[in-house]
C-alpha positions in Angstrom: -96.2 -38.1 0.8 -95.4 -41.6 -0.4 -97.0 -44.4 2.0 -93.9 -46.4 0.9 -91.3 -43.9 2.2 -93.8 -43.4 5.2 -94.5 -47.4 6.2 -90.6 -48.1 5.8 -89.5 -45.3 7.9 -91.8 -46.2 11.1 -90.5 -50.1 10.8 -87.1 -48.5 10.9 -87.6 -46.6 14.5 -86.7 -48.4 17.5 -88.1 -48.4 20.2 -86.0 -48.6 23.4 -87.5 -48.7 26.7 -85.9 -46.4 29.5 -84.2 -44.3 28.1 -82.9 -41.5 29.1 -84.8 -42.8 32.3 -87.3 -45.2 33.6 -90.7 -44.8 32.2 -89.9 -43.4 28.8 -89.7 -45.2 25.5 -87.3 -43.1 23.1 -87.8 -43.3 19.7 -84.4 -44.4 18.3 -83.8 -43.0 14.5 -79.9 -44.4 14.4 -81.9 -47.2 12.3 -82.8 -44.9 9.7 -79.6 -43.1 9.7 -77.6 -45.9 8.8 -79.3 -46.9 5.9 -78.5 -45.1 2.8 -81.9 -45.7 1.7 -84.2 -45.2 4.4 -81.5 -42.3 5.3 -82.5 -41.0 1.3 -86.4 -41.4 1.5 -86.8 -39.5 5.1 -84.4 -36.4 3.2 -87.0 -36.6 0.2 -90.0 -35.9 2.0 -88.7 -33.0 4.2 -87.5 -32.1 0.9 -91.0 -32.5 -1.3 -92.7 -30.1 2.0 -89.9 -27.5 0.9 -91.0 -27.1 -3.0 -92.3 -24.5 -4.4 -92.4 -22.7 -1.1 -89.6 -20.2 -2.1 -87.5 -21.2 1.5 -84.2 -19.5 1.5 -82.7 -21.1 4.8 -83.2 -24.2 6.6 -82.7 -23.5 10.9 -82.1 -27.3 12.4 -82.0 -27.6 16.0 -79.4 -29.1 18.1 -78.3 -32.5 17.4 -80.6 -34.7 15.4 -82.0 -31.9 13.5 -79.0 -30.7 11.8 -78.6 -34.3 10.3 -82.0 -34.0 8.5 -81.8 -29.8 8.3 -78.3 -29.8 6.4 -78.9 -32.4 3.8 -82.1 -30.7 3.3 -80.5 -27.2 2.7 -77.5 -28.8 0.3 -80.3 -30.5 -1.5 -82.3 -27.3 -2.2 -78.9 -25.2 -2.5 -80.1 -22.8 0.3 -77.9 -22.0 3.8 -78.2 -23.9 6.9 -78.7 -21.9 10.3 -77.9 -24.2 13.3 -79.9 -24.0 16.3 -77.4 -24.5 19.5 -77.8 -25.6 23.1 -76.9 -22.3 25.2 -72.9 -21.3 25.4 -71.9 -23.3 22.0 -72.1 -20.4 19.4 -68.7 -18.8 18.6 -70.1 -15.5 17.8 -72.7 -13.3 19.1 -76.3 -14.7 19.5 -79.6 -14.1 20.8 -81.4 -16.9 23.5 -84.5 -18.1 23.9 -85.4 -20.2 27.4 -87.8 -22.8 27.2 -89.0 -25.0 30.1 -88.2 -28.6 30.6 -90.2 -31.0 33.2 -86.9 -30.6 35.6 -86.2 -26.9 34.7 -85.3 -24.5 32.2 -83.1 -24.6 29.4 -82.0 -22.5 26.7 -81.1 -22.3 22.7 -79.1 -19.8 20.9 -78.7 -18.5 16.9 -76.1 -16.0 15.7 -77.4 -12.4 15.2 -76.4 -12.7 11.7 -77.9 -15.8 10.4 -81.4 -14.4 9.3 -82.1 -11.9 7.0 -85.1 -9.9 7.2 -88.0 -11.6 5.7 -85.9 -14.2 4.4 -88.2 -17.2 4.1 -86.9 -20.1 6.5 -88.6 -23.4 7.3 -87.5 -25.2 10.9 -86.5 -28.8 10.5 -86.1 -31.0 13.6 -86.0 -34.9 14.2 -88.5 -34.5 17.1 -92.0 -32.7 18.0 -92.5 -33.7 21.4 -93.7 -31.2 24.4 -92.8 -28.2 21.7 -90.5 -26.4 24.0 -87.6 -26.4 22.0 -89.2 -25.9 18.9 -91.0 -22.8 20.2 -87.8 -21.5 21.6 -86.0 -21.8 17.6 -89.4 -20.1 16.4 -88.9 -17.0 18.7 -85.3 -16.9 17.6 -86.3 -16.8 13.8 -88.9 -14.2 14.4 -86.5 -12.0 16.9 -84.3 -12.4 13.6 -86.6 -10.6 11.5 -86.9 -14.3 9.6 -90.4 -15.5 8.1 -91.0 -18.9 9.0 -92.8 -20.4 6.5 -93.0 -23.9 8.4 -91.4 -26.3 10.6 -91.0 -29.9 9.6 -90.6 -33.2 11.9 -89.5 -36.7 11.1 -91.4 -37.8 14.2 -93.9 -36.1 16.0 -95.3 -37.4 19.6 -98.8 -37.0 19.6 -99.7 -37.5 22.7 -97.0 -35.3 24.2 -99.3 -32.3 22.1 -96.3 -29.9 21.3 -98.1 -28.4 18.2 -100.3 -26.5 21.3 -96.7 -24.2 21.9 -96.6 -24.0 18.0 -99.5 -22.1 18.0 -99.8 -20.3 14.4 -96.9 -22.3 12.3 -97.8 -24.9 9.8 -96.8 -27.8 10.6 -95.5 -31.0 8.7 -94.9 -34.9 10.6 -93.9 -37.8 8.9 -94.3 -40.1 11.6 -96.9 -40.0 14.3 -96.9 -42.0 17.4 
């Protein structure tokens, strides 16, 4: 992991207090986004934690994820499964709940979008409490999928998601 790519990307994030509501700081990635460059060099490493690891789809999870999961997929040649917020699939799919601090919610992934033991790796902007990471894991497993990893741009330490990740390797870029 290049300690160029890694230092750039963190001075990229903004920080932006309040958001979605008092008390929380959300880490803003529009930054990197917008720059072809940093935009290129946060694709590279998701892309260097894929090699050699025979993956044959890359699952991103609602919004932010699919950004990073589907440039990740054209640039190793393999599909892209989409993760979805519940009701936003077109054809039939399989759930998972997970539980947020003011209830529950819920994501979704086609019945057809995993083939058995076809080697996937999960590819999300954000590893915060884990809960909607863990939901996309039980999807890819109910699927008859192998995850071989999941992979953040940013993970919040402090928040200690990787606890409801129990058993998947996992790769961070940036760590707060």
């Amino acid at each position: 992991m290049s300690t160029d790519a890694i230092l750039s990307l963190r001075e990229a994030v903004r920080d932006v207090p309040d958001f979605p509501k008092p008390g929380i700081v959300f880490k803003d990635i529009t930054p990197i986004l917008g720059d072809g460059k940093l935009f290129k060099k946060s694709i590279d490493l998701f892309v260097t934690g894929c090699a050699g690891r025979g993956i044959e789809k890359i699952v991103g999870i609602d919004a932010r994820g699919f950004l990073f999961a589907s440039a990740v997929a054209y640039q190793l040649g393999v599909g892209f499964v989409p993760v979805r917020k519940k009701g936003k699939l077109p054809f039939r799919s399989e759930s998972a709940s997970y539980t947020l601090e003011y209830g529950e919610a819920a994501v979704e992934m086609h019945v057809d979008a995993l083939r058995p033991g076809e080697r996937v790796m999960l590819i999300d902007d954000l590893l915060a409490t884990g809960g909607t990471s863990g939901a996309a894991i039980q999807l890819i497993r109910q699927m008859g999928g192998h995850l071989v990893g999941a992979q953040f741009l940013i993970e919040l330490e402090f928040l200690a998601g990787r606890r409801n990740l129990d058993g998947v390797e996992i790769e961070s870029f940036l760590k707060y």
